[in-house]
N, C-alpha and C positions, 0 to 999 in steps of 0.2 A: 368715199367718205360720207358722202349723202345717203347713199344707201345702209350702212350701217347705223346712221342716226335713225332713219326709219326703220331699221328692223328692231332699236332697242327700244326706243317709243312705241312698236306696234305690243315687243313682249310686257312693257312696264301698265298702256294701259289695258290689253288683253287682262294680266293678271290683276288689274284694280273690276274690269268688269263679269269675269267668270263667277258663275252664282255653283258653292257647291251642291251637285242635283245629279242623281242618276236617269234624267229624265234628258233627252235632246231633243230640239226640236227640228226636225228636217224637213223637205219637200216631201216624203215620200209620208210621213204623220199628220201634212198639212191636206195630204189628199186622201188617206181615211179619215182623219174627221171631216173632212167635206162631203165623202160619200155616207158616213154615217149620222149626220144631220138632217140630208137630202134624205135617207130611207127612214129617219125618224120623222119627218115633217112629210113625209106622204103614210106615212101608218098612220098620224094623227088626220089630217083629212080625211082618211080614209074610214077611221071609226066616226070621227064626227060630221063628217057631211062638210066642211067649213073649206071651200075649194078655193076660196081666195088665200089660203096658205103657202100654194105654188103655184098659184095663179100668174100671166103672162102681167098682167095690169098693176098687181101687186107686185111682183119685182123690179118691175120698170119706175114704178113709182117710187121704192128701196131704191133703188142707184141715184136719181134725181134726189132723196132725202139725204140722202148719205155724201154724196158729192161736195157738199159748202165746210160740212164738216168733216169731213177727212182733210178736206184743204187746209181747215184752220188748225186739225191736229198736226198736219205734216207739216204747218211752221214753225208749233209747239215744238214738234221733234228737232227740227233744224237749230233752233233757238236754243233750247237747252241742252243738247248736244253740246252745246260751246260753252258750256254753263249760265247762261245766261235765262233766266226766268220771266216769260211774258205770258204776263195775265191780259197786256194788253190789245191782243187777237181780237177781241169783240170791238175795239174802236177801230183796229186794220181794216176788219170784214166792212164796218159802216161806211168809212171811205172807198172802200171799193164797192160798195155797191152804187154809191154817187156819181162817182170817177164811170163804172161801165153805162147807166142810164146816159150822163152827159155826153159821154165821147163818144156812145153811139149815136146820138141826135146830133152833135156838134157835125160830125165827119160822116153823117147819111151811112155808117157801116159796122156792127155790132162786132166785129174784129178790133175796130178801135177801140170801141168802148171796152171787150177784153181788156185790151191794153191801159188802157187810162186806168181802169178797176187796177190791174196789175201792178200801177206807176202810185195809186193812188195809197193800196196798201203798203208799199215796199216805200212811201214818206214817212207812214206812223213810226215802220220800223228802223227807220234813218235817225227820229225822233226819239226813238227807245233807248237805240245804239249809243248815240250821244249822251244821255242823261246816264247810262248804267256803270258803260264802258270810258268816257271819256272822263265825268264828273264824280262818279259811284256815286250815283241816287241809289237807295233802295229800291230794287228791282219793283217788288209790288208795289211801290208808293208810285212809281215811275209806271207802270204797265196801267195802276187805273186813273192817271191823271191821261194817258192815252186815250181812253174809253170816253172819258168824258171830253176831252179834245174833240176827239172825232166825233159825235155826237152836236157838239156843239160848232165845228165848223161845218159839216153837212147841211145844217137848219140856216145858220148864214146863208151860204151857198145856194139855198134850194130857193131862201125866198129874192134872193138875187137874180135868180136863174130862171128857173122853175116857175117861178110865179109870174114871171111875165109871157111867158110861151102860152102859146093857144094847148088844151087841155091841163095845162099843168096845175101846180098849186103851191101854197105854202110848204106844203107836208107829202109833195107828190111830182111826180114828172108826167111831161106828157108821153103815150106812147113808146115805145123805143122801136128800134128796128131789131126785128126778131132772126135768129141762125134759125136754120131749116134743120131738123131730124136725118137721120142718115139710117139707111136698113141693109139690112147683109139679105141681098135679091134674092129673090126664088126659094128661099125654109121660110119664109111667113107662112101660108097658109098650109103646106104640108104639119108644119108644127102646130099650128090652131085647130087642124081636123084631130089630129093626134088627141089634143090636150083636153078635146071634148070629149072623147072618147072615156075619159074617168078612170084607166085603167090606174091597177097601185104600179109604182112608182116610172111606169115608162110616160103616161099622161101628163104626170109631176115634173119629169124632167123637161118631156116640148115644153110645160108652162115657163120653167125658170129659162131654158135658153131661147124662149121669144122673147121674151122679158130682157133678157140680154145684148140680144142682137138686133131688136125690131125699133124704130122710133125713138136715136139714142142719140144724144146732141155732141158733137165735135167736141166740145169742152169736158162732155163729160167721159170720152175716150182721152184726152191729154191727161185729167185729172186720172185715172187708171193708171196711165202709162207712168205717171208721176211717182209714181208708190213702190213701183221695182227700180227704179231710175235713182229716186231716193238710199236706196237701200246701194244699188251699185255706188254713188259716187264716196257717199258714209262708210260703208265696209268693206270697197274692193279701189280704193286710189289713194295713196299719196295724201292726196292734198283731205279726204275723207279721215281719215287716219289723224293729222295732223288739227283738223278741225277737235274731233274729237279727246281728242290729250289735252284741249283747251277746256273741255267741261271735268275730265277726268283730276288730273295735274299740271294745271297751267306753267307753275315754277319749273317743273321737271321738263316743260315745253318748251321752256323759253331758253330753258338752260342747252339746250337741243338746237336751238339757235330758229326758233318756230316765232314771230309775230303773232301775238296773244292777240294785242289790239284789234289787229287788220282782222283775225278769225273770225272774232268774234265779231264785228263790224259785219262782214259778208253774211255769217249766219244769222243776224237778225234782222239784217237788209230783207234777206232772201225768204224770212220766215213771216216778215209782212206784206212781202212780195206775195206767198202762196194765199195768207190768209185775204189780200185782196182780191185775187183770181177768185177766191171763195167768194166774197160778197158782189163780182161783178158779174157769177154765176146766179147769183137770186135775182139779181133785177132785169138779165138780158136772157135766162132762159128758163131758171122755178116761173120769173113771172114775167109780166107784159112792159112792166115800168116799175120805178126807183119809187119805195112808199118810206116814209119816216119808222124805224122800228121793226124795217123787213129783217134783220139777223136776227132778231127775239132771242137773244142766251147762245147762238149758235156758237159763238168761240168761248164759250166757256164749256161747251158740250165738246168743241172739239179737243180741249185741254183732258175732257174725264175721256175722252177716247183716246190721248195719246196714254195716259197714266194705264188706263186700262191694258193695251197694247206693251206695257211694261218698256216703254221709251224703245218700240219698234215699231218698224213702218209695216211689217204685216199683223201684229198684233191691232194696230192702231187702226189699219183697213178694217179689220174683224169689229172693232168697237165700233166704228160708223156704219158698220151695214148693221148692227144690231140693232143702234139708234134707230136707223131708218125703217128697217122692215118692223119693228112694232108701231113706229109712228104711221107707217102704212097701212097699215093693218086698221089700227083705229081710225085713220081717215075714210078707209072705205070702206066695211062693212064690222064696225069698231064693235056691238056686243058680241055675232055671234064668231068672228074671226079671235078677239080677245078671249073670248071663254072657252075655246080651241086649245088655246094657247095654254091655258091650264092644266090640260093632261101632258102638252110635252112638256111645261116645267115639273108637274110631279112627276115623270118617268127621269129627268135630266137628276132631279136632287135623288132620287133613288140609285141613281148611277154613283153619285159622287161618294153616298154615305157607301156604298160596299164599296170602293175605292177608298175612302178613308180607315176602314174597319179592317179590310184584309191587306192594303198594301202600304199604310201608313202605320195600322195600329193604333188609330186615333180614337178610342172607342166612345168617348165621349161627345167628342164631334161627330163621330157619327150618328151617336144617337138625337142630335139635336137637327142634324139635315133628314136623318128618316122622318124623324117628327113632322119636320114642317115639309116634307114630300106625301106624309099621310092627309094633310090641312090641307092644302093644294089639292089632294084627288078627292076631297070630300066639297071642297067649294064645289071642283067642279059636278061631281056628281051628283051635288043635290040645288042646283044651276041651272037654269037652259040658258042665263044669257047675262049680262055684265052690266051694270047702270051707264049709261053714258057719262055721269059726272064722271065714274074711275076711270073709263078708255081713252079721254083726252089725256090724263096722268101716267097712261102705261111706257111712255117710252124713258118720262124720268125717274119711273119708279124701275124700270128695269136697268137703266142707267148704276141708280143707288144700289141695288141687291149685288152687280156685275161687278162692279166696284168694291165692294165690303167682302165678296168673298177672292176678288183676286188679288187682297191687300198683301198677304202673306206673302208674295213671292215677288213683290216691286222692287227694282233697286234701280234708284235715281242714279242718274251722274255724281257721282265723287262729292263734285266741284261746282254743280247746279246751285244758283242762288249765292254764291260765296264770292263775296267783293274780293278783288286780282289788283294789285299794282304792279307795274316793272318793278323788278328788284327786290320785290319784298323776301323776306326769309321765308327758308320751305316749312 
């Protein structure tokens, strides 16, 4: 009998989320366009000289950027998944960035402080769960009363704390105990002679896989592993399946004999849970110590990479390493790596518009991406280099364009955002 209720709940919300598309997306689509970004991102170093494109130092530094927010999207996902909308991920990350400084000082061991970061976000969202799911607050009135929660118990906390410790402060902690780097022995330096080497695209690739594998924090392999992990328990269990009928059609779930409440409880436990792994990743390995204002926007940046990711965990992956690798880029050598950057965007929007013209038939569209693919190759060409006031702006400017053109094909959960009682009528 259990089994047939899950197989008509898996067909009822399969058929609420099948998007019609002659397009599929599979493992085998997800590894040409990875191989044809890698030969397009070593053509472009390669006309322009800009080596930090697939640089070892620059990927490395892309995984670490990308890491807090993939976290805080993948609770996004978790959360709205159940239907349940949290804006308030950026007050989760604050507490956990508090919770990993302290519990690493507290307990001499930056495993705890993981954990406390972990316990610390997975409260905001015990705090959300109640107000949404138990009271029906308005989700957003509820997610940014989170934000300013955590904000404002952090600064309590720190001048409680914090401020009496030797190096600490009002607005700061002292030290932490820092996790050590972990390298895949013996391809370091075979790969760095390689990558010097300048060749097109075999040099390119030693760069991204020492950037990979070389000086890479334990957390930041869990958080990896977390993203297909996600994806199995969501789309390949039972209890994933069951989670998910909660954001699609709760009444149809319940009627199924599924506990709405509890679902959605655990998914937004667990959704502040990751977003505080995320902020106990800024202050016990991005940096040295817990500073007031270390998440800067990051869970709302991981909200546009879940949206971006079209409410998937590999789409969502894709938006945070974007995030990351131009935020990298501008950190380390931001004009002449950014104005690199501008011939693979005008080659990318010249792709799109003969994609739109010959397999859409969009002629209009298309004539509007050729346009601004011809503007794009004329900056760059009449360019040697980028102001720094715009390179500090490039990760949320590419953020916004990523966003505006993959509006078209987003489709939210069902049931995302829409208040659920027991019993109410379908």
């Amino acid at each position: 009998m259990t089994e047939e209720r899950d197989t008509t709940a898996e067909m009822r919300v399969e058929q609420v989320e099948r998007v019609p598309s002659k397009f599929r997306f599979t493992w085998k689509v997800l590894l040409l366009a990875l191989g044809a970004l890698v030969l397009l991102l070593s053509f472009t170093r390669f006309v322009t000289g800009a080596v930090d494109l697939t640089s070892a130092g620059a990927i490395n530094a892309t995984v670490a950027l990308a890491v807090p927010i993939g976290l805080a999207g993948l609770g996004g996902l978790w959360s709205e998944r159940a239907g349940v909308v949290n804006i308030g991920l950026e007050g989760m990350m604050i507490l956990g960035t508090w919770g990993g400084a302290w519990g690493a000082i507290q307990f001499g061991s930056p495993w705890a402080g993981v954990l406390v970061g972990l316990l610390g976000g997975a409260f905001g969202g015990l705090l959300h769960a109640v107000a949404t799911v138990s009271f029906g607050v308005d989700h957003i009135i509820s997610g940014v009363a989170i934000n300013i929660l955590g904000l404002g118990i952090t600064q309590f906390l720190s001048k409680v704390t914090f401020a009496e410790m030797k190096g600490g402060g009002d607005t700061q902690s002292p030290p932490v105990p820092k996790l050590d780097p972990v390298s895949i022995p013996g391809i370091g330096e075979p790969l760095k002679s390689l990558e010097e080497q300048r060749w097109f695209l075999l040099s390119d690739l030693a760069g991204i896989l020492r950037g990979l594998t070389t000086n890479v924090s334990l957390v930041t392999v869990l958080a990896i592993l977390l993203v297909p992990l996600t994806f199995y328990v969501l789309w390949r269990t039972a209890f994933g399946l069951r989670l998910r009928s909660c954001g699609e059609r709760p009444v149809a779930a319940e009627s199924l004999g599924v506990n709405v409440y509890t679902y959605k409880y655990v998914a937004v436990v667990v959704s502040g849970a990751l977003a505080g792994l995320g902020g106990a990743f800024l202050s016990l390995v991005a940096s040295s110590a817990y500073r007031e204002g270390q998440t800067a926007g990051r869970g709302f940046i991981g909200l546009a990479a879940m949206i971006f990711g079209n409410w998937r965990p590999g789409g969502l992956a894709a938006g945070a390493g974007l995030f990351g690798y131009t935020d990298a880029l501008q950190l380390r050598r931001g004009g002449e790596s950014v104005h690199a950057l501008l011939l693979l965007v005008a080659v990318l929007l010249a792709g799109v518009a003969v994609y739109q013209l010959v397999k859409q038939s969009r002629t209009q569209a298309a004539v509007f991406t050729g346009a601004g693919a011809v503007i794009v190759f004329a900056l760059f060409a009449l360019t040697d280099s980028i102001p720094a006031q715009f390179t500090s702006v490039t990760p949320h400017i590419t953020t916004l364009l990523v966003l505006s053109l993959a509006a078209q094909r987003l489709r939210p959960p069902a049931a995302d955002g829409v208040p659920y009682r027991k019993g109410q009528a379908k």
